[in-house]
Every structure is written in C-alpha cells, then in structure tokens.
N, C-alpha and C positions, 0 to 999 in steps of 0.2 A: 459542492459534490464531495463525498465522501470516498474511500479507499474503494470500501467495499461495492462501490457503484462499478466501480472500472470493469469494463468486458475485458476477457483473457486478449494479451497481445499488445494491448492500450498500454502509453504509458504516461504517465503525469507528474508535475511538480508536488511536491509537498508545499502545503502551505502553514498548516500549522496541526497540532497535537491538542486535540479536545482534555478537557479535567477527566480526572477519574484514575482509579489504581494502575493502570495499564502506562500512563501517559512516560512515566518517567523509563519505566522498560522498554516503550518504544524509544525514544530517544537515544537510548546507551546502544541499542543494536542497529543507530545509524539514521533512524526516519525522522532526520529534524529539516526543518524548512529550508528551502531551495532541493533538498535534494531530488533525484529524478529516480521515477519507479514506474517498473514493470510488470502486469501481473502473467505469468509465466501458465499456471493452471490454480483452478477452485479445485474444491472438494464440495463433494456431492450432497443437494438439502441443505445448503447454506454452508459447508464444513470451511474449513481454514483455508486461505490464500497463500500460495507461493509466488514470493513476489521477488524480484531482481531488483539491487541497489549496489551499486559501489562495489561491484563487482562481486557481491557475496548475495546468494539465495538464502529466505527466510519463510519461514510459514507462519503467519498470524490468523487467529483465531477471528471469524466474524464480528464478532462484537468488538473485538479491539479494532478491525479495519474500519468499525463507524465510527471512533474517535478521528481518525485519521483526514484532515479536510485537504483536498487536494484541488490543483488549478493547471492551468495553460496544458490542457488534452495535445497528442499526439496523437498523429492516424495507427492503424495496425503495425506493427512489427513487420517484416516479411521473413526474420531469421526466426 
C-alpha cells in the first residue's frame, strides 16, 4: 500500500521510498523507514496530503505520496 492510499486519520509506518526525483526530498523532510504517519487532511481531486510525522506537518503532492510504500495500518485517530 502506498501513502497516498491512506484514508484521512489512518496512520502507518513508512516502509520504504520508491526511485524517482522526489525520493531523496522525501527523505530530508523525515519520511524515511520506520517512521509513523498521519494523514491529517487531502486536498480536493487527488490534490496534496497533509500528513503528521515527528512532530512536524507536511504537504506532499499525490504523485510523490505514490512513491511512498507504507505498512503496519493503525485504526482511526480520535484526536
């Protein structure tokens, strides 16, 4: 499963960082394997992800959140 699969609230491990121009700038802004992510809100028509990690909010673009392979789902948020 991929970032961008995650419903808002879901949160999941990072498991790894797909090839492609994107991979290395996901990386520097924290999304490297083990870490744990939240997706906070989409943007509308596939637009970009606001996603919680390590204490800091990001917004990545759908196409980069398909590089993104993720594992070990959590149920909903309630915060």
């Amino acid at each position: 499963m991929t970032l961008d699969q995650l419903d808002v609230g879901m949160s999941a491990a990072v498991v790894s960082i797909g090839p492609g121009g994107h991979g290395d700038r996901l990386m520097e802004m924290g999304l490297i394997p083990g870490t744990q992510v939240r997706i906070i809100r989409r943007g509308a028509w596939h637009g970009p992800l606001q996603v919680s990690l390590r204490g800091a909010i990001l917004c990545i673009g759908a196409n980069e959140a398909k590089t993104v392979t993720i594992g070990a789902l959590n149920t909903h948020d309630d915060s």
